[in-house]
MIFI-759405 format. One record per residue: x, y, z of N, C-alpha, C, O in turn; residue in three letters. Coordinates in steps of 0.001 Angstrom, whole numbers, plus 500000, padded with zeros to 6 digits. Layout:
<drenros>
XYZXYZXYZXYZala ...
</drenros>
This chain:
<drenros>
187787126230060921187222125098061652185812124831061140184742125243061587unk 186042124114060191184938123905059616183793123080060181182622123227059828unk 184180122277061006182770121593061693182629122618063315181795122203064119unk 183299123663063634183322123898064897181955125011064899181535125287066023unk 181366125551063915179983126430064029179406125909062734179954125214061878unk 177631126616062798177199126279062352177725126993060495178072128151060261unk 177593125709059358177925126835058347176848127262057358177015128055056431unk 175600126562057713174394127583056862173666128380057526174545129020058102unk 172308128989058010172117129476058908171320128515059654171308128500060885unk 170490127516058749169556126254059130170471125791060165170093125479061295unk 171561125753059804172014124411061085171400124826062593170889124112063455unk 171687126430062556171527127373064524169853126774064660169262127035065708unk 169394126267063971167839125979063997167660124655064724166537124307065091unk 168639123975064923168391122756065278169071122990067377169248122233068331unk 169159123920067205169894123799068870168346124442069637167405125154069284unk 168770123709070849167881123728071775167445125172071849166416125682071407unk 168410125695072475167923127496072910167548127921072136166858128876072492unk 167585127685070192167062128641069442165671127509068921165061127802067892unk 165333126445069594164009126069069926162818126720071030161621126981070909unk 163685126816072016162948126676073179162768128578072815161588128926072787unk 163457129340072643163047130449072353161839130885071090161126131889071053unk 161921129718070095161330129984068631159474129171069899158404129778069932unk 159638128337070375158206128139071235157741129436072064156629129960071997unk 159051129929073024158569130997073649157528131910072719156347132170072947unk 158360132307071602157726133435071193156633133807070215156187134909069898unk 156188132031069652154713131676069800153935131886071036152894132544071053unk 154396131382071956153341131676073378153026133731073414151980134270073773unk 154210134388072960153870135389073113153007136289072023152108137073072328unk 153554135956070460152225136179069812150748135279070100149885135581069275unk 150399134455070900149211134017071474148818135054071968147984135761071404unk 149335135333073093149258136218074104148563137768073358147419138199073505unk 149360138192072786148863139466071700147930139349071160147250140375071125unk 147300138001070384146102137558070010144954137921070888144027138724070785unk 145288137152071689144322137095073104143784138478073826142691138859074246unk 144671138849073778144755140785074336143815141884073144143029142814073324unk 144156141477072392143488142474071006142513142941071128141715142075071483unk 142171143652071060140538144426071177139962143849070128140556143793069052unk 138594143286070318137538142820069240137682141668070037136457141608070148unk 138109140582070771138056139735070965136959139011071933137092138903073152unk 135768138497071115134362138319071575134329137472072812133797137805073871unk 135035136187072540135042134757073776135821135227074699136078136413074908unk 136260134174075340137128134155076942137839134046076542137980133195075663unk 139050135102077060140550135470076595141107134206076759141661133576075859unk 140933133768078116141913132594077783141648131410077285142497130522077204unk 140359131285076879140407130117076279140540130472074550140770129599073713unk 140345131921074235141211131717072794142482132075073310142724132331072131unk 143322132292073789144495132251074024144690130653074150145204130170073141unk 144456129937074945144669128372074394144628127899073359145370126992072983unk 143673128476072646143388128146071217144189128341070060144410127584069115unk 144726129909070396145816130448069685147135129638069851147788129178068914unk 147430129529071147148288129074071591149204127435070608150349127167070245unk 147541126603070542147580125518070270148239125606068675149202124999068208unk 147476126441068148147736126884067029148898127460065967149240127343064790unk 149229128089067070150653128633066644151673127673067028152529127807066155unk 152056126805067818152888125765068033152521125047067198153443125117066386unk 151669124255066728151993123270065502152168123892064439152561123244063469unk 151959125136064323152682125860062805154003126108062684154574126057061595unk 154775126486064135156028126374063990156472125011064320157584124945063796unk 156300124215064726156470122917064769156982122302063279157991121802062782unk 155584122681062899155511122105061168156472122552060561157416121884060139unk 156317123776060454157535124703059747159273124032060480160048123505059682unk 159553124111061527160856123490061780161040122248061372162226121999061157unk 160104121130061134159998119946061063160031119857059632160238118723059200unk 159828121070058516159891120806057273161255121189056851161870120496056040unk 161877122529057494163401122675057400164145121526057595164953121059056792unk 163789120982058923164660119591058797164712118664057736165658118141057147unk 163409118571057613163374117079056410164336118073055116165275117785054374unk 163935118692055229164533119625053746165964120429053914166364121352053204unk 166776119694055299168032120266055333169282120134054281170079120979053875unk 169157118942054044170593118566053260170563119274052058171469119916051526unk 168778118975051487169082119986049668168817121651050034168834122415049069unk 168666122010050879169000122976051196170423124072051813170654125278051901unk 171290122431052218172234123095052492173125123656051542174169124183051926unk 172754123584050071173749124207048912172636125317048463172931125669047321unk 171377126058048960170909126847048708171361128514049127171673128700050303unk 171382129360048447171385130747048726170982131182050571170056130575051110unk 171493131866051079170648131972051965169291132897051900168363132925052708unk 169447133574050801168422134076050386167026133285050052165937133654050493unk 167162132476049455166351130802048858166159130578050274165129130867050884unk 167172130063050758166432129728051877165360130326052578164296129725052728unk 165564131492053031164378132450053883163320132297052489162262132226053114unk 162976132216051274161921132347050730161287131004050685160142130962050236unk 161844129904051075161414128745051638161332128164052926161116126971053140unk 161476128880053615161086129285055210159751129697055345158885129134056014unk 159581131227054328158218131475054738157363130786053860156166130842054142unk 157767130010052647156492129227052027156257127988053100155109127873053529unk 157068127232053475156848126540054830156014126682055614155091125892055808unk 156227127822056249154995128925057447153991129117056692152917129237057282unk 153982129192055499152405129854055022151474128404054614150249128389054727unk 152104127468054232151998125832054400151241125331055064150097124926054860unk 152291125351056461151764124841057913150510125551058285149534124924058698unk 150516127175058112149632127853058997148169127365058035147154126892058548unk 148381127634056427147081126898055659146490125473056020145292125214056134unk 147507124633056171147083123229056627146635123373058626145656122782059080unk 147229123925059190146336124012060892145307124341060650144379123643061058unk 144960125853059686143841126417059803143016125169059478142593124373060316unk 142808125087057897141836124064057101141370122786058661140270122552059161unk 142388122378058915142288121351059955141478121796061373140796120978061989unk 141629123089061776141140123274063097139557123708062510138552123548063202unk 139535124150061434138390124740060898137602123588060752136410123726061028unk 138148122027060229137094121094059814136933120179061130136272119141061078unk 137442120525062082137413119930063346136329120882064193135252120464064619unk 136694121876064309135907122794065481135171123930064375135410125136064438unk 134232123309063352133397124255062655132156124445063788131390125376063539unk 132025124069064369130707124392065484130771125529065762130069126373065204unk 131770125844066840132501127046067121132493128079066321132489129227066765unk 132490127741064769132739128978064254131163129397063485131149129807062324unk 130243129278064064128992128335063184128496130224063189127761130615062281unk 128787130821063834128179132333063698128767133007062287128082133652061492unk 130524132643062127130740133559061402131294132254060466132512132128060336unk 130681131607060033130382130626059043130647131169057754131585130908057001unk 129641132006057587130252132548056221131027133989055923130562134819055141unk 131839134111056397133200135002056856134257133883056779135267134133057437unk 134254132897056230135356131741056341136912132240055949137978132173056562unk 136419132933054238137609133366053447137848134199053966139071134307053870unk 137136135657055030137865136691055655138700136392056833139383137172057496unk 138498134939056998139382134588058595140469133960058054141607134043058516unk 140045133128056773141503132641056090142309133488055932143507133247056078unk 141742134967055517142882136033054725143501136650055877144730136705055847unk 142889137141056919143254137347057924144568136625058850145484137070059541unk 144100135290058446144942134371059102146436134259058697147430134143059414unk 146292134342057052147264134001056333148332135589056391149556135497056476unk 147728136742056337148480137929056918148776137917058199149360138931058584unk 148654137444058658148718137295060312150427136600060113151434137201060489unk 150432135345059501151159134551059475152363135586058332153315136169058851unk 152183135638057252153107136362056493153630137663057080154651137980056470unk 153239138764058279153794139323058685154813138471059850156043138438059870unk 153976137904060655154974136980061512156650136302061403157694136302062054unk 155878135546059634157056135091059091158267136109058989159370135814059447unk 157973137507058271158860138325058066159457138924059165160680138982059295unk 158617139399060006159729139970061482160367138367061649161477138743062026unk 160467137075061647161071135855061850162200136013061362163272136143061952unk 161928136002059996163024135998059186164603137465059278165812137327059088unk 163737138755059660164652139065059926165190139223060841166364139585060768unk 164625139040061992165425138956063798166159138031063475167299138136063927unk 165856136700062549167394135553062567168352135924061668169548135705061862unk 167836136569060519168868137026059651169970138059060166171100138265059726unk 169315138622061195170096139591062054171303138946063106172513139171063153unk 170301137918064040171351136913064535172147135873063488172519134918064170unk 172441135741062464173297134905061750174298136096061313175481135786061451unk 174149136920060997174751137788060775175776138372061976176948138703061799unk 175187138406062978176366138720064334176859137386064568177783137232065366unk 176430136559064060176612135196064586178148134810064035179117134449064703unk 178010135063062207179018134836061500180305135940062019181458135552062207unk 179802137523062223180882137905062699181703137749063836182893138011064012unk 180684137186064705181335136812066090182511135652065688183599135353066180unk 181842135234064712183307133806064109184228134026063773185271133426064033unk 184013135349062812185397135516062104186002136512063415187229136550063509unk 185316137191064268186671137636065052187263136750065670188491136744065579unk 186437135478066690186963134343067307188166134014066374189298134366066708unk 187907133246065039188910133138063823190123134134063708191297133765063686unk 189892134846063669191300136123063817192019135652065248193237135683065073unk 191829135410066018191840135705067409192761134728067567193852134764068135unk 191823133250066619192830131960066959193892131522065906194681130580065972unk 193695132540064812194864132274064169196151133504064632197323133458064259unk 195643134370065370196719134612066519197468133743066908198385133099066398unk 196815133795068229197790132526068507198293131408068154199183130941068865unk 197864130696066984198244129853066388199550130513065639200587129899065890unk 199673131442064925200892132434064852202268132389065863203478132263065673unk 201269132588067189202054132919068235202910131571068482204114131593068738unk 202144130410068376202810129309068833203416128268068026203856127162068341unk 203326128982066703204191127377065672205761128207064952206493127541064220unk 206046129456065234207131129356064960208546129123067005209760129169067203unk 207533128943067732208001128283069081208274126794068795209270126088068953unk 206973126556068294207241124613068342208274124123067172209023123147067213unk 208096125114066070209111124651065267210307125173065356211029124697064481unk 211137126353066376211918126195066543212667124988067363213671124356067034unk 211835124872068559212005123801069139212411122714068836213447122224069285unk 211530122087067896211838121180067264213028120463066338213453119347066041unk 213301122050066058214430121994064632215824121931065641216858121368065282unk 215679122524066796216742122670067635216864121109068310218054120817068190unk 216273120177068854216357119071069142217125118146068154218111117436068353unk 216089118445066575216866117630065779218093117797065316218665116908064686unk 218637118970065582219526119569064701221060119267065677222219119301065265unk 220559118977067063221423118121068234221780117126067692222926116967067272unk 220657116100067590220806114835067362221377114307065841221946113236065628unk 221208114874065312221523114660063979223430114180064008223913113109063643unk 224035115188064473225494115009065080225699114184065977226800113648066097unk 224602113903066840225083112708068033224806111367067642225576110457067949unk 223616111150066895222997110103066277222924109885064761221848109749064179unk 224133109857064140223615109549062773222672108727061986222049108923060942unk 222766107744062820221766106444062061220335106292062705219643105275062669unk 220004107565063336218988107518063756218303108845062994217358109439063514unk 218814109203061851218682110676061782217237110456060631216272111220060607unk 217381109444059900215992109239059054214875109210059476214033109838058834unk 214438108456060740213599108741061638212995109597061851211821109944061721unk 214398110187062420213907111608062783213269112546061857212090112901061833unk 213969112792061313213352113623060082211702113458059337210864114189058810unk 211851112265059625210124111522058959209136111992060186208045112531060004unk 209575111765061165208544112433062078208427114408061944207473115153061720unk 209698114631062174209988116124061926209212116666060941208696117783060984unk 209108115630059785208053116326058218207069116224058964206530117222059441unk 206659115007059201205337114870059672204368116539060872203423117326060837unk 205338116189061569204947117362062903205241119168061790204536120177061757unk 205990118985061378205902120440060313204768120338059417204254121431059179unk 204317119503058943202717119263057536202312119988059170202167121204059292unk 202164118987060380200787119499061048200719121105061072199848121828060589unk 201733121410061680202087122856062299201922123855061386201587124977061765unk 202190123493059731202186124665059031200741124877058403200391125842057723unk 199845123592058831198915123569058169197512124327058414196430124182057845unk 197929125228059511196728126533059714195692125425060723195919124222060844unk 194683126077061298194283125744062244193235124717061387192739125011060299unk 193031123570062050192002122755061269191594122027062394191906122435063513unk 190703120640062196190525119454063000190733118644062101190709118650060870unk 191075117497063393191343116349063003191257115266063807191811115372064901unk 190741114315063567190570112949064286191292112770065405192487113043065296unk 190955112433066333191637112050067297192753111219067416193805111461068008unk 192394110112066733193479109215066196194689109783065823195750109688066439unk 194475110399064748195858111333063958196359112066064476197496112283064057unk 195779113095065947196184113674066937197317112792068135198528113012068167unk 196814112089068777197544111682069520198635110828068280199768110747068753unk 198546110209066878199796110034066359200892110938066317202090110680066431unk 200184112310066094201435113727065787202520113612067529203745113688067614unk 201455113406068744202121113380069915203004112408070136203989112683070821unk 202839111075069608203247110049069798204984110146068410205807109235068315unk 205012110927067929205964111102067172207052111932067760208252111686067638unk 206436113125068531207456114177069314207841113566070036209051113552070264unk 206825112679070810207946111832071802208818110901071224209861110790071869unk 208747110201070237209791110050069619211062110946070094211675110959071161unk 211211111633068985211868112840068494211995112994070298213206113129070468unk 211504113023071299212411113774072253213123112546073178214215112757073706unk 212530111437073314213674110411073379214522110269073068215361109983073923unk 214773110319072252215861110493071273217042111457071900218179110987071856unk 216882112688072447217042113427072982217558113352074646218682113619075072unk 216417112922075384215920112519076960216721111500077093217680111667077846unk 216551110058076354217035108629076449216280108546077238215168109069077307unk 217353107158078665216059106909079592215541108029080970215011107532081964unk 215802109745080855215680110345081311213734110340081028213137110673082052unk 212960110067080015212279110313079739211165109320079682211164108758078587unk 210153108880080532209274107696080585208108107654080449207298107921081337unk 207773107221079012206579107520078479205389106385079186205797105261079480unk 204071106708079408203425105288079827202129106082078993201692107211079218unk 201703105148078015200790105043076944198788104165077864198463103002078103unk 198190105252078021197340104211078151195665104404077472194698105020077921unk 195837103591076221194680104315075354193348102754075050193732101688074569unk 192519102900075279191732101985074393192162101711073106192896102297072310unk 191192100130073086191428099381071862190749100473070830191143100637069675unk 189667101186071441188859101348070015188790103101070906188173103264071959unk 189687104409070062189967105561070339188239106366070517187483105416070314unk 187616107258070711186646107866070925186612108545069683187488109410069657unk 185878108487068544185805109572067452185157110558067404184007110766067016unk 186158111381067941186077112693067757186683113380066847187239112773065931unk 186709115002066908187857115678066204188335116280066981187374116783067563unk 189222116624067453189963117836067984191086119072067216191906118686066383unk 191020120115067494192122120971066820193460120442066633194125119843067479unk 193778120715065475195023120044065082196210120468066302195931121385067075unk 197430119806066411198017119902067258197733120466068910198530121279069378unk 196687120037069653196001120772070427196820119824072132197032120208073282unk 197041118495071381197593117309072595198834117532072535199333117454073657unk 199897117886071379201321118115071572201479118769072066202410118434072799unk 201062120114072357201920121165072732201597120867074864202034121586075762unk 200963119943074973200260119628076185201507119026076637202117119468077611unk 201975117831075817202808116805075973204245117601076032205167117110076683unk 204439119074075203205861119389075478205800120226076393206905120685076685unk 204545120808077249204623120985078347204888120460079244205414121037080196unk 204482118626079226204877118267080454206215117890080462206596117541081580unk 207124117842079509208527117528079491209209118679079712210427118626079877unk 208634119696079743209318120973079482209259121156081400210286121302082064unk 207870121104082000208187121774083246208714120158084106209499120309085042unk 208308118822083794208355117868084605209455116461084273209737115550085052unk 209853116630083088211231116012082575212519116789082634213462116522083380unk 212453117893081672213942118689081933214788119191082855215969118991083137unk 213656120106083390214349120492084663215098119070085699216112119291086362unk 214589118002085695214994117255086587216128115991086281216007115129085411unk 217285116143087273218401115257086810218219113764086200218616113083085254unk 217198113668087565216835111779087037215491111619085873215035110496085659unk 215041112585085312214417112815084281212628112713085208212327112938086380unk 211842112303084083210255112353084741209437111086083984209972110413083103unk 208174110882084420206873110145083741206199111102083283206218112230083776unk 205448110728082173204880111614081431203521110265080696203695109321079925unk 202260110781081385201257109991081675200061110334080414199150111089080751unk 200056109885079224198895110159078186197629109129078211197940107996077844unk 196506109274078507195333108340078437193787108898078101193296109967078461unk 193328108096077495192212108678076773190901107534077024191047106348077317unk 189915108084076869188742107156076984187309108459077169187401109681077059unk 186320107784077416184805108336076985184061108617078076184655108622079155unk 182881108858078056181597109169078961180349108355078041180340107574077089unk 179426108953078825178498108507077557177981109933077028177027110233076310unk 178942110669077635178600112040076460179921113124076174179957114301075817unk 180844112243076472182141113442076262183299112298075799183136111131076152unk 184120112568075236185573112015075274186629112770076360186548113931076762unk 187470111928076652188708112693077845189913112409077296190087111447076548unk 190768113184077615192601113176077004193175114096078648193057115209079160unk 193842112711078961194540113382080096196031113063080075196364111941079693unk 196791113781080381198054114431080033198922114331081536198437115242082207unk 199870113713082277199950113756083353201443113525083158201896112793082279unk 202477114480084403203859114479084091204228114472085642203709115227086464unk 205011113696085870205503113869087606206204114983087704207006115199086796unk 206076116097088955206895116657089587208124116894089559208565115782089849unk 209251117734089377210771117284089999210794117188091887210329117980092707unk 211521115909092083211425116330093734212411116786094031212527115809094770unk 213443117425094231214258118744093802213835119958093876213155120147092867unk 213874121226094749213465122049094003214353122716092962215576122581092927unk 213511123569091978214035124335090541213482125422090751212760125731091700unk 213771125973089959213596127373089607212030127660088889212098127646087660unk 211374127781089147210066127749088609209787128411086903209868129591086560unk 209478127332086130209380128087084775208053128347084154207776127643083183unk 207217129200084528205705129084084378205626129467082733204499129227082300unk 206454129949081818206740130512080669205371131606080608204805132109081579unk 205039131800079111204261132493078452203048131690078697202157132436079105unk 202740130708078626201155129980078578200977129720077407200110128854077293unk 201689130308075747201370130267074809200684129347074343199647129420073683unk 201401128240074768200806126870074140199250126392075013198249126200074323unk 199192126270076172198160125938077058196727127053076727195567126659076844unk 197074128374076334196018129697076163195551129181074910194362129408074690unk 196508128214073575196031128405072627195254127385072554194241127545071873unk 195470125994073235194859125305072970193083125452074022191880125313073803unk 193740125706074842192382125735075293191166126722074708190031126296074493unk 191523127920074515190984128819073145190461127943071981189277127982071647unk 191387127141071363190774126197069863189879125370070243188858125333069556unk 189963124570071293188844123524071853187814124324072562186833123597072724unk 187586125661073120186318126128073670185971126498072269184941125912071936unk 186498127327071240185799127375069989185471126645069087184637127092068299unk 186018125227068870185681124374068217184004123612068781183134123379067942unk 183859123405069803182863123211070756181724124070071676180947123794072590unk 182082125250070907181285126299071263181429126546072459180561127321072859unk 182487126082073588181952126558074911181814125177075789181881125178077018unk 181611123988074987180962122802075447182329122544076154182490122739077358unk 183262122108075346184429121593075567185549122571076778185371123704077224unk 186553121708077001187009122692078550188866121949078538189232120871078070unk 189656122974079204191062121977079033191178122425080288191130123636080507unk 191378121362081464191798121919082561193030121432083006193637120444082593unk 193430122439084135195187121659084837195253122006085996194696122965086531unk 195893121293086409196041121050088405197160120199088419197894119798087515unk 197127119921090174198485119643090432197512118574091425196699119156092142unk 197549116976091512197399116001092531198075114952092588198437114354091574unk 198371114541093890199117113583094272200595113624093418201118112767092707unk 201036114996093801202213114780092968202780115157091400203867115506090939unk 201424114886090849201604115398089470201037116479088986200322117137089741unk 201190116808087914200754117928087369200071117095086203200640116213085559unk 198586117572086014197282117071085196197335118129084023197938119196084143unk 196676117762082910195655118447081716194489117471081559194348116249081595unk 193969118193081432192557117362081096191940117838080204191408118900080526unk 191612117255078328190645117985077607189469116937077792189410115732078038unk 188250118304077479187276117190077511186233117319076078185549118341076139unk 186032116640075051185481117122073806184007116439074245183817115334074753unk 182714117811073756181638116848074016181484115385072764182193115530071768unk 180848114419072801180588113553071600180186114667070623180058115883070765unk 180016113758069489179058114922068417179623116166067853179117117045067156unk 180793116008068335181565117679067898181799117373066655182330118194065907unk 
</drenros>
């Protein structure tokens, strides 16, 4: 899942928490500044000072990774961290020079000690940089492994659930083929189609092309159902572009035929509709009830565990697949944030 984490280490640089933490912990080397023994003025007003100081250096420094993301994103990650700390040593040379030609009053005692506060300054900063560099190199590193186990995990179940759907599948067609001859080309064109998806390992894909793969099984199970089976389509003119995990809406859709069409003599509705927020896309999935009772078939979950698994990992967590039972029906609900 190639857009579902970050894939250089720059990208984790741009999220909030590993902002709001990279400020914290300027405020706390301030703080250490401020505390130090030798320190002549009022703690806290060089602690403000420091303070001030060290935020526009990391400021600068994040603000130069950015501008410098894209030709960086084919760099070493090694390259990278050695242009991280020329960055920091950059920024911290350009604050100093600047606070120095602004507030030379202030420094009017140790005036000529200039170059020992520069050198000072600039070690100050080059040790900084390096514990930086490796506390993140440390978190990218658990970061990446935390992926590849997630990755193991979901090509589990993705394992678990495509030699199900393609039996399934092959068993429907393999009905119809004898009952329906002249419908059998069809079939089959969708059948390739839904096998490319299924065999094709876990990926994303457009939303669009998603609900097409769904919109084909139902095919293929009409075919099957006849008018036992009542599809009601309700999508915008213009789909939400997103991506979602490949096959993540079918196996939703042969859930709801599976617990809310089959079982029942006079067959079921089976309710697909999609639309936006101004910060999420929605795919809701809705199948009537049998009013009858049956025999309750809650199966394995295979399909429902996997998908909801691929969309919390594709989305880090953002994204959510939920299901309930109102007014009758039985719901799914995915929800992808924008921007995924």
């Amino acid at each position: 899942m190639a857009h579902a984490h970050p894939t250089t280490p720059l990208d984790a640089l741009w999220r909030a928490p590993v902002i709001i933490w990279t400020m914290l912990a300027g405020e706390g080397l301030a703080a250490v500044l401020a505390l130090a023994p030798g320190v002549q003025s009022d703690r806290w007003a060089y602690f403000g000072l420091a303070s001030l100081l060290v935020q526009w250096v990391l400021l600068l420094t994040l603000g130069g990774l950015y501008l410098l993301r894209r030709p960086l994103s084919v760099v070493r990650p090694q390259r990278v961290a050695y242009v991280a700390l020329g960055l920091l040593l950059l920024a911290a040379w350009a604050i100093f020079l600047l606070a120095w030609w602004l507030m030379r009053g202030l420094f009017s005692d140790a005036a000529t000690d200039w170059q020992g506060m520069f050198l000072r300054y600039t070690a100050i900063a080059i040790t900084v940089g390096l514990l930086g560099l490796a506390a993140f190199q440390n978190h990218w590193r658990t970061r990446q492994l935390a992926v590849r186990a997630k990755q193991s995990e979901l090509e589990a179940l993705q394992a678990r659930i495509r030699p199900h759907f393609l039996f399934n599948t092959l068993n429907t067609g393999a009905a119809l083929v004898h009952q329906r001859p002249g419908e059998t080309e069809r079939l089959l064109l969708d059948l390739a189609d839904l096998f490319r998806a299924a065999l094709a390992g876990p990926r994303e894909i457009p939303l669009a092309e998603e609900l097409a793969l769904a919109r084909r099984y139902l095919e293929i199970e009409s075919l099957r159902f006849g008018d036992r089976l009542r599809v009601d389509w309700r999508l915008p003119e213009a789909l939400p572009r997103v991506n979602v995990p490949a096959l993540s809406i079918q196996p939703l859709v042969e859930n709801a035929i599976r617990h809310g069409v089959e079982p029942s003599s006079s067959g079921g509705d089976v309710h697909i509709e999609a639309g936006q927020t101004t910060d999420a896309a929605w795919i809701v999935i809705r199948n009537s009830l049998p009013t009858s009772p049956v025999r309750p078939t809650t199966g394995h979950q295979v399909g429902l565990n996997s998908v909801r698994a691929r969309v919390q990992a594709m989305t880090e967590g953002r994204g959510s697949v939920e299901t309930r039972v109102a007014e009758g029906h039985y719901l799914a609900l995915v929800t992808i944030p924008l921007g995924t």
